[in-house]
C-alpha positions as CSV (number, residue, x, y, z in Angstrom):
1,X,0.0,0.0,0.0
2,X,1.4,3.6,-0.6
3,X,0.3,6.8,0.4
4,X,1.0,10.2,-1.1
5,X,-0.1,13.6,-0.7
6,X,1.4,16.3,1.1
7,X,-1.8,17.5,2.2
8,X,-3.5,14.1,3.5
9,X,-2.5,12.8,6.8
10,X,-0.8,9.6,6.5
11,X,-3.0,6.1,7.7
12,X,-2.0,5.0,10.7
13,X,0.0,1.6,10.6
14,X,-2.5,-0.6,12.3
15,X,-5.2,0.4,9.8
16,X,-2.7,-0.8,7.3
17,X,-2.1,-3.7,8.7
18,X,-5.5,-5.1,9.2
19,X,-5.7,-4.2,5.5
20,X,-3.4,-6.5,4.7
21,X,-4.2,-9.9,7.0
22,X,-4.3,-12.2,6.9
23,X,-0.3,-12.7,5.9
24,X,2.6,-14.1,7.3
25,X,5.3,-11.1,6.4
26,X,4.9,-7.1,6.1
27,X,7.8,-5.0,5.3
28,X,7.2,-1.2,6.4
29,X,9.2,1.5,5.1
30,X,8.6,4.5,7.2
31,X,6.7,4.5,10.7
32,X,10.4,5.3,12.2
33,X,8.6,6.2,15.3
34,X,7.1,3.3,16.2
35,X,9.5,2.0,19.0
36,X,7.5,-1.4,20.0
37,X,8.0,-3.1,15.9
38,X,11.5,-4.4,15.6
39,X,13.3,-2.8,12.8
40,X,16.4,-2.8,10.3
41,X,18.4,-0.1,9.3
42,X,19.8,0.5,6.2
43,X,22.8,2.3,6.4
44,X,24.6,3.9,3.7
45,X,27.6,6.5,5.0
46,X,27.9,9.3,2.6
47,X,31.7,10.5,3.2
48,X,33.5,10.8,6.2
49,X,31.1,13.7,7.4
50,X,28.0,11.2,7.3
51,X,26.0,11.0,10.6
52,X,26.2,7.9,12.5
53,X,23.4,5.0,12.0
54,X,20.2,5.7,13.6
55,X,20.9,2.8,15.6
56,X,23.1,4.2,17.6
57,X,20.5,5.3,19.8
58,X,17.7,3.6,18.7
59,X,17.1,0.3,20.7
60,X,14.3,-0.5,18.7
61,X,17.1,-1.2,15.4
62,X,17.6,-4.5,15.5
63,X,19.7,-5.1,12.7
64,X,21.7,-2.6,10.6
65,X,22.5,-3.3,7.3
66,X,26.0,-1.6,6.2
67,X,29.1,-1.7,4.5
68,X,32.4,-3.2,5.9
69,X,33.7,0.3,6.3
70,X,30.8,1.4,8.1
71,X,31.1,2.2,11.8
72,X,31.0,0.0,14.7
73,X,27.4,-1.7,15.0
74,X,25.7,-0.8,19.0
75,X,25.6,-3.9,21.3
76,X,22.6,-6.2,20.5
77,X,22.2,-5.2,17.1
78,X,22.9,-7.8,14.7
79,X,24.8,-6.2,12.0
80,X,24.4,-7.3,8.1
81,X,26.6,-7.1,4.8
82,X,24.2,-4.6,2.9
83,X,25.0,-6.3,-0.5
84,X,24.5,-9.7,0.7
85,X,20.4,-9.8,0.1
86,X,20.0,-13.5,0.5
87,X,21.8,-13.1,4.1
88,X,19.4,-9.9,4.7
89,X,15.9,-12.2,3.6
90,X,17.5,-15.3,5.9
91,X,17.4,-13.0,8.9
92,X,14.2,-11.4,8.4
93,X,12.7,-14.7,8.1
94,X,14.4,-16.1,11.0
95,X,13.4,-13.3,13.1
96,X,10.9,-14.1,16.0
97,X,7.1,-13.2,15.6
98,X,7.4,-9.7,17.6
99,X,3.7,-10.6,18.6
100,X,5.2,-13.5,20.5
101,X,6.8,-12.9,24.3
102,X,10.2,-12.8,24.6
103,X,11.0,-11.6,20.9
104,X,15.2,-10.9,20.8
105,X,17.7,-10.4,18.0
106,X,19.5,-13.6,17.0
């Protein structure tokens, strides 16, 4: 689903979601301020004056995808070769149902 129009408020995310079910797999773009969905982070530095990866302070970045030469990944966030898209799908299908108790990063 897409939304566009700079006047129009943008749905919320549940109302998206029930849209969709039943499924088994949604990937959002947007909704960065939605701390309770587990997310991943797709990091791309842009010269040696790019800002650090939001998930640097963002606990709710569970995986950050990056370059090698990117900078060092925050504790308990898995980090992931950002050209290696097979690796990338294998984790986000291995990742725990966050409606389930206990979800954690592998």
């Amino acid at each position: 689903l897409v939304h566009a129009g700079p006047t129009e408020r943008p749905p919320e995310l549940p109302d998206l979601l029930a849209r969709l079910a039943p499924c088994d797999l949604v990937l959002v773009e947007g909704y960065k301020g939605l701390a309770a969905l587990p997310r991943l982070e797709v990091y791309r530095p842009a010269g040696p004056n790019a800002p650090p990866p939001l998930a640097a302070s963002d606990p709710g970045i569970v995986a950050l995808a990056c370059p090698a030469a990117a900078p060092a990944v925050p504790p308990g966030t898995r980090r992931l070769e950002l050209d290696d898209t097979p690796g990338i799908a294998d984790f986000i299908l291995a990742y725990p149902d966050p409606r389930s108790a206990g979800h954690a990063p592998t």
